[in-house]
C-alpha positions as CSV (number, residue, x, y, z in Angstrom):
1,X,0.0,0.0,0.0
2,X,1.2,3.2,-0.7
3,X,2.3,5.6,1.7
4,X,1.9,8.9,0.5
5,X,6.0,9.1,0.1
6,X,7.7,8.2,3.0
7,X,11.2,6.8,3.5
8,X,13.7,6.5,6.1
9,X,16.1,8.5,7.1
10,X,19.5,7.7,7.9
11,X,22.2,9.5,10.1
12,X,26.0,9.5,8.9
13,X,28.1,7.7,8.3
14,X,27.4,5.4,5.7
15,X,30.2,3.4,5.6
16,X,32.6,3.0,8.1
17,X,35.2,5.7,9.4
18,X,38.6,4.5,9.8
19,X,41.2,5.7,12.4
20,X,43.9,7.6,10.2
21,X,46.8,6.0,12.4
22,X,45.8,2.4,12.9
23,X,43.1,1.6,10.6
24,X,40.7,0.3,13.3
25,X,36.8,1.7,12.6
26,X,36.2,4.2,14.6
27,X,32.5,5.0,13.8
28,X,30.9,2.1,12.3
29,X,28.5,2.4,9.5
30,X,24.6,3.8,10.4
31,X,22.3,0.8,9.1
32,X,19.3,1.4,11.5
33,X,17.1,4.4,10.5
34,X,17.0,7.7,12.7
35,X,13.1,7.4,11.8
36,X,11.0,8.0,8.9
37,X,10.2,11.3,6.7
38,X,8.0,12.4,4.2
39,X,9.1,13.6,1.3
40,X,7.7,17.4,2.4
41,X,10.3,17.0,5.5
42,X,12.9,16.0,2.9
43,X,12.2,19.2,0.7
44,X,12.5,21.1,3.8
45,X,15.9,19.7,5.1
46,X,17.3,20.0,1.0
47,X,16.1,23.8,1.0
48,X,16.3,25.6,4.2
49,X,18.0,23.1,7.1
50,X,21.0,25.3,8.5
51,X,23.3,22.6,9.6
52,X,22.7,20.9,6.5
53,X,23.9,23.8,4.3
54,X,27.1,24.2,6.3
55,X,27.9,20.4,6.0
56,X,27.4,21.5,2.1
57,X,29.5,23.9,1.7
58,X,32.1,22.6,3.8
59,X,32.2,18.8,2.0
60,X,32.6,20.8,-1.3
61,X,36.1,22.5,-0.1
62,X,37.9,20.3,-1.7
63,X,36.7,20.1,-4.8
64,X,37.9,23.7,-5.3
65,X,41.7,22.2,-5.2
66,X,40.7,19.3,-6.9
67,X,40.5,16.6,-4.1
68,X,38.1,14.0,-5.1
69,X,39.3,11.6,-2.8
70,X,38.9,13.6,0.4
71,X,35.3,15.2,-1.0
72,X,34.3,10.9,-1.6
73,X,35.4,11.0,1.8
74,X,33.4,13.8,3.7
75,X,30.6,12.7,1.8
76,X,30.2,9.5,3.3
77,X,31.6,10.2,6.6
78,X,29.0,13.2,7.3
79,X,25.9,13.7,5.1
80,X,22.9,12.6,6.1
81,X,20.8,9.9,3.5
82,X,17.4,8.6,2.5
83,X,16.2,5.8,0.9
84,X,13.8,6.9,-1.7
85,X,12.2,3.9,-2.5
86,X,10.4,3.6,0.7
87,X,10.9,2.8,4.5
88,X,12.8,0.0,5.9
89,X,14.1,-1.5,9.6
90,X,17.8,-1.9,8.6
91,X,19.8,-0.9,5.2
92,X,18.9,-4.0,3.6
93,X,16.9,-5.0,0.4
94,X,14.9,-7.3,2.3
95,X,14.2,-5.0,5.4
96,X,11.5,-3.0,3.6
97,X,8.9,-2.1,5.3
98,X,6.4,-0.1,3.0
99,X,7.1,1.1,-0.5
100,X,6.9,4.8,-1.1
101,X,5.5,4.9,-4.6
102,X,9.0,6.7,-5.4
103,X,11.9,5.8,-7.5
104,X,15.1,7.4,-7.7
105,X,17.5,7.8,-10.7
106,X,21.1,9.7,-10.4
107,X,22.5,11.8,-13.1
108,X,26.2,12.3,-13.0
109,X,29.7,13.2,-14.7
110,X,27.9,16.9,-15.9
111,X,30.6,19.4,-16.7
112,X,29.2,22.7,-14.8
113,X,26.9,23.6,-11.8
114,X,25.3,25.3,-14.5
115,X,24.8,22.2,-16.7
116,X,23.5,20.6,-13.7
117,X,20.9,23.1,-13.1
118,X,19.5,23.0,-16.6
119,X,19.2,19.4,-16.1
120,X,17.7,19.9,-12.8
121,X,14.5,22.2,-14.5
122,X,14.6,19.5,-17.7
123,X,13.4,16.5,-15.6
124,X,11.3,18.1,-12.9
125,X,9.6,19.5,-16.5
126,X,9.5,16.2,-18.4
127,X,6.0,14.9,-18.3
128,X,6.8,11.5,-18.5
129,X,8.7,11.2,-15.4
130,X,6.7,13.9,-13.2
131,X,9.5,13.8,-10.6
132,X,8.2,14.9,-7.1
133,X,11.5,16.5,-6.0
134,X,14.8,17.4,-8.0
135,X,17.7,18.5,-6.6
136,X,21.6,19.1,-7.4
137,X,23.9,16.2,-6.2
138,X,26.2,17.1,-3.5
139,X,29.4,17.6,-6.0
140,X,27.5,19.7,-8.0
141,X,28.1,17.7,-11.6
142,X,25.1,15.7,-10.7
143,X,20.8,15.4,-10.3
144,X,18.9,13.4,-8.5
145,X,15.2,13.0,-9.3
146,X,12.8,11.3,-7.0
147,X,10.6,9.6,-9.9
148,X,6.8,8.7,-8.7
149,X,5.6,5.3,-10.2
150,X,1.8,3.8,-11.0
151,X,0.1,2.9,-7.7
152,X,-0.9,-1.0,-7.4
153,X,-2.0,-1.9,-4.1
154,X,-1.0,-5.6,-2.9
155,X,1.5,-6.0,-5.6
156,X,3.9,-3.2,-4.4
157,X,7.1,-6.0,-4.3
158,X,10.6,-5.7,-4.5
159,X,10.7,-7.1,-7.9
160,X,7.8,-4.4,-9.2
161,X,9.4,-1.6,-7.9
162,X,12.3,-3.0,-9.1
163,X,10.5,-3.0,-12.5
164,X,9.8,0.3,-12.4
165,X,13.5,1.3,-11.2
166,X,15.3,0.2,-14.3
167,X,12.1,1.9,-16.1
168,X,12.6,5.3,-15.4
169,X,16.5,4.7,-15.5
170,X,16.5,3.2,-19.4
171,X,14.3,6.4,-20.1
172,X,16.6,8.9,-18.3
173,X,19.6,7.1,-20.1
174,X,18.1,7.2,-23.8
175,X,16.7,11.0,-23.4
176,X,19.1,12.7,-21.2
177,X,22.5,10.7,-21.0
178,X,25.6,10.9,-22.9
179,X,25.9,11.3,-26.5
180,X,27.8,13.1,-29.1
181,X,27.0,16.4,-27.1
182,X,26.8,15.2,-23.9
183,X,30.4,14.3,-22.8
184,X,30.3,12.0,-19.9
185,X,27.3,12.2,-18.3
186,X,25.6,9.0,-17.5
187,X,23.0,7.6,-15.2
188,X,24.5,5.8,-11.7
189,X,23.7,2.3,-12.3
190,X,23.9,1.7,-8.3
191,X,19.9,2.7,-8.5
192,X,18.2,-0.5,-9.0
193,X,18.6,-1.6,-5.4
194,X,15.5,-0.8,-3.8
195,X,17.2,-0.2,-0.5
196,X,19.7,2.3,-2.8
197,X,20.6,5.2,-0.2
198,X,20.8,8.9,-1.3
199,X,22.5,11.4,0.1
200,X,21.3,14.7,1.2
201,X,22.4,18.4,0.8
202,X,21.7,22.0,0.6
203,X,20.0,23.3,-3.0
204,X,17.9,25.9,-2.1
205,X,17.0,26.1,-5.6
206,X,15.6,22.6,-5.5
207,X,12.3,22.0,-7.3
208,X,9.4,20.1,-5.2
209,X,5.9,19.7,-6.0
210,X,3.1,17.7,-3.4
Protein backbone atom coordinates (compact mmCIF):
# COMPACT_ATOMS: atom_id res chain seq x y z
CA UNK A 1 0.00 0.00 0.00
CA UNK A 2 1.19 3.17 -0.75
CA UNK A 3 2.35 5.58 1.69
CA UNK A 4 1.94 8.86 0.54
CA UNK A 5 6.03 9.13 0.08
CA UNK A 6 7.70 8.18 2.96
CA UNK A 7 11.22 6.84 3.53
CA UNK A 8 13.67 6.47 6.12
CA UNK A 9 16.14 8.47 7.07
CA UNK A 10 19.50 7.67 7.87
CA UNK A 11 22.24 9.52 10.10
CA UNK A 12 25.97 9.53 8.93
CA UNK A 13 28.13 7.67 8.35
CA UNK A 14 27.41 5.37 5.67
CA UNK A 15 30.20 3.45 5.57
CA UNK A 16 32.58 2.96 8.07
CA UNK A 17 35.20 5.74 9.44
CA UNK A 18 38.59 4.53 9.82
CA UNK A 19 41.18 5.66 12.36
CA UNK A 20 43.92 7.58 10.19
CA UNK A 21 46.78 6.02 12.43
CA UNK A 22 45.83 2.41 12.95
CA UNK A 23 43.11 1.55 10.55
CA UNK A 24 40.68 0.29 13.34
CA UNK A 25 36.76 1.75 12.64
CA UNK A 26 36.25 4.20 14.64
CA UNK A 27 32.48 4.99 13.83
CA UNK A 28 30.85 2.09 12.35
CA UNK A 29 28.45 2.38 9.53
CA UNK A 30 24.58 3.80 10.37
CA UNK A 31 22.27 0.83 9.13
CA UNK A 32 19.31 1.37 11.49
CA UNK A 33 17.05 4.40 10.46
CA UNK A 34 17.01 7.73 12.71
CA UNK A 35 13.13 7.45 11.76
CA UNK A 36 10.97 7.96 8.87
CA UNK A 37 10.16 11.30 6.75
CA UNK A 38 7.97 12.37 4.17
CA UNK A 39 9.13 13.59 1.31
CA UNK A 40 7.66 17.42 2.35
CA UNK A 41 10.35 16.99 5.51
CA UNK A 42 12.94 15.97 2.87
CA UNK A 43 12.20 19.17 0.74
CA UNK A 44 12.47 21.08 3.85
CA UNK A 45 15.94 19.69 5.06
CA UNK A 46 17.27 20.03 1.03
CA UNK A 47 16.11 23.76 1.03
CA UNK A 48 16.34 25.62 4.23
CA UNK A 49 17.99 23.06 7.08
CA UNK A 50 21.04 25.26 8.45
CA UNK A 51 23.26 22.64 9.62
CA UNK A 52 22.69 20.94 6.47
CA UNK A 53 23.87 23.75 4.26
CA UNK A 54 27.05 24.18 6.27
CA UNK A 55 27.85 20.44 5.97
CA UNK A 56 27.42 21.52 2.08
CA UNK A 57 29.54 23.86 1.68
CA UNK A 58 32.08 22.59 3.83
CA UNK A 59 32.21 18.83 2.00
CA UNK A 60 32.62 20.79 -1.34
CA UNK A 61 36.06 22.49 -0.15
CA UNK A 62 37.94 20.29 -1.68
CA UNK A 63 36.68 20.07 -4.76
CA UNK A 64 37.92 23.71 -5.32
CA UNK A 65 41.70 22.22 -5.15
CA UNK A 66 40.73 19.29 -6.88
CA UNK A 67 40.51 16.60 -4.14
CA UNK A 68 38.07 14.04 -5.12
CA UNK A 69 39.32 11.61 -2.83
CA UNK A 70 38.89 13.62 0.45
CA UNK A 71 35.34 15.19 -1.02
CA UNK A 72 34.26 10.91 -1.57
CA UNK A 73 35.38 10.97 1.84
CA UNK A 74 33.39 13.81 3.67
CA UNK A 75 30.62 12.73 1.80
CA UNK A 76 30.17 9.52 3.26
CA UNK A 77 31.58 10.22 6.57
CA UNK A 78 28.99 13.16 7.31
CA UNK A 79 25.91 13.70 5.14
CA UNK A 80 22.86 12.59 6.09
CA UNK A 81 20.75 9.93 3.53
CA UNK A 82 17.36 8.62 2.47
CA UNK A 83 16.22 5.75 0.90
CA UNK A 84 13.82 6.86 -1.67
CA UNK A 85 12.18 3.89 -2.48
CA UNK A 86 10.37 3.55 0.75
CA UNK A 87 10.87 2.82 4.53
CA UNK A 88 12.84 0.01 5.88
CA UNK A 89 14.09 -1.50 9.64
CA UNK A 90 17.84 -1.87 8.61
CA UNK A 91 19.79 -0.95 5.16
CA UNK A 92 18.92 -3.96 3.58
CA UNK A 93 16.89 -5.05 0.43
CA UNK A 94 14.89 -7.34 2.34
CA UNK A 95 14.17 -5.03 5.39
CA UNK A 96 11.48 -3.04 3.63
CA UNK A 97 8.87 -2.10 5.34
CA UNK A 98 6.43 -0.08 3.00
CA UNK A 99 7.12 1.06 -0.49
CA UNK A 100 6.93 4.77 -1.09
CA UNK A 101 5.53 4.93 -4.60
CA UNK A 102 8.96 6.67 -5.41
CA UNK A 103 11.94 5.78 -7.53
CA UNK A 104 15.10 7.39 -7.69
CA UNK A 105 17.50 7.84 -10.69
CA UNK A 106 21.13 9.75 -10.40
CA UNK A 107 22.55 11.78 -13.11
CA UNK A 108 26.23 12.31 -13.01
CA UNK A 109 29.71 13.20 -14.67
CA UNK A 110 27.92 16.87 -15.87
CA UNK A 111 30.58 19.44 -16.71
CA UNK A 112 29.23 22.70 -14.85
CA UNK A 113 26.89 23.63 -11.79
CA UNK A 114 25.32 25.30 -14.47
CA UNK A 115 24.77 22.24 -16.70
CA UNK A 116 23.54 20.59 -13.73
CA UNK A 117 20.94 23.12 -13.09
CA UNK A 118 19.47 23.00 -16.58
CA UNK A 119 19.24 19.40 -16.14
CA UNK A 120 17.67 19.85 -12.80
CA UNK A 121 14.53 22.20 -14.52
CA UNK A 122 14.64 19.51 -17.69
CA UNK A 123 13.44 16.46 -15.59
CA UNK A 124 11.33 18.06 -12.89
CA UNK A 125 9.61 19.51 -16.52
CA UNK A 126 9.52 16.23 -18.38
CA UNK A 127 5.97 14.92 -18.31
CA UNK A 128 6.84 11.48 -18.51
CA UNK A 129 8.68 11.21 -15.38
CA UNK A 130 6.71 13.87 -13.18
CA UNK A 131 9.51 13.77 -10.59
CA UNK A 132 8.20 14.86 -7.13
CA UNK A 133 11.54 16.49 -5.99
CA UNK A 134 14.75 17.38 -8.03
CA UNK A 135 17.71 18.49 -6.56
CA UNK A 136 21.60 19.15 -7.41
CA UNK A 137 23.94 16.21 -6.21
CA UNK A 138 26.24 17.09 -3.55
CA UNK A 139 29.37 17.62 -6.03
CA UNK A 140 27.45 19.75 -8.01
CA UNK A 141 28.06 17.73 -11.60
CA UNK A 142 25.10 15.74 -10.74
CA UNK A 143 20.83 15.39 -10.32
CA UNK A 144 18.92 13.43 -8.47
CA UNK A 145 15.21 12.96 -9.34
CA UNK A 146 12.80 11.30 -6.97
CA UNK A 147 10.62 9.65 -9.89
CA UNK A 148 6.81 8.67 -8.72
CA UNK A 149 5.63 5.31 -10.17
CA UNK A 150 1.81 3.79 -10.97
CA UNK A 151 0.06 2.94 -7.74
CA UNK A 152 -0.95 -1.04 -7.37
CA UNK A 153 -2.04 -1.88 -4.11
CA UNK A 154 -1.03 -5.59 -2.92
CA UNK A 155 1.48 -6.00 -5.62
CA UNK A 156 3.87 -3.25 -4.43
CA UNK A 157 7.10 -6.01 -4.27
CA UNK A 158 10.62 -5.67 -4.45
CA UNK A 159 10.67 -7.14 -7.90
CA UNK A 160 7.81 -4.40 -9.21
CA UNK A 161 9.45 -1.62 -7.90
CA UNK A 162 12.30 -2.98 -9.14
CA UNK A 163 10.49 -2.96 -12.52
CA UNK A 164 9.80 0.34 -12.35
CA UNK A 165 13.54 1.33 -11.22
CA UNK A 166 15.33 0.18 -14.28
CA UNK A 167 12.13 1.89 -16.08
CA UNK A 168 12.63 5.31 -15.38
CA UNK A 169 16.47 4.69 -15.51
CA UNK A 170 16.51 3.21 -19.44
CA UNK A 171 14.27 6.42 -20.12
CA UNK A 172 16.63 8.86 -18.30
CA UNK A 173 19.65 7.11 -20.12
CA UNK A 174 18.05 7.22 -23.80
CA UNK A 175 16.73 10.97 -23.44
CA UNK A 176 19.14 12.69 -21.24
CA UNK A 177 22.46 10.67 -20.99
CA UNK A 178 25.57 10.87 -22.89
CA UNK A 179 25.95 11.28 -26.53
CA UNK A 180 27.77 13.13 -29.09
CA UNK A 181 27.04 16.37 -27.08
CA UNK A 182 26.75 15.18 -23.89
CA UNK A 183 30.41 14.29 -22.75
CA UNK A 184 30.27 11.96 -19.92
CA UNK A 185 27.30 12.18 -18.26
CA UNK A 186 25.56 8.96 -17.45
CA UNK A 187 23.01 7.63 -15.20
CA UNK A 188 24.47 5.75 -11.71
CA UNK A 189 23.69 2.33 -12.34
CA UNK A 190 23.95 1.71 -8.32
CA UNK A 191 19.91 2.70 -8.46
CA UNK A 192 18.16 -0.46 -9.04
CA UNK A 193 18.64 -1.61 -5.41
CA UNK A 194 15.55 -0.84 -3.82
CA UNK A 195 17.23 -0.25 -0.52
CA UNK A 196 19.74 2.34 -2.79
CA UNK A 197 20.63 5.24 -0.25
CA UNK A 198 20.78 8.88 -1.27
CA UNK A 199 22.50 11.37 0.07
CA UNK A 200 21.26 14.66 1.23
CA UNK A 201 22.37 18.39 0.82
CA UNK A 202 21.69 22.03 0.64
CA UNK A 203 19.96 23.30 -3.04
CA UNK A 204 17.92 25.86 -2.11
CA UNK A 205 16.99 26.07 -5.56
CA UNK A 206 15.61 22.63 -5.46
CA UNK A 207 12.27 21.97 -7.28
CA UNK A 208 9.42 20.10 -5.24
CA UNK A 209 5.92 19.69 -6.05
CA UNK A 210 3.05 17.68 -3.41
Amino acid sequence: MKNEFKMSLFAAPISPVKDSLTGRVSRPATVYPSREVTLQEVARLITGDPALERLTRQLRLPLETGDKERFSELKRQTLPYVTPCGTFSYRKSDRLLAPSGLVVVDVDGLDSTAEAEALRRQLFDDAYLCPTLCFISPSERGVKAFVPYPEHPGNETPAYISEHILGVMNYVEYVYGDGETRGSRKVDPSGKDIVRSCFLCHDPNALFRI
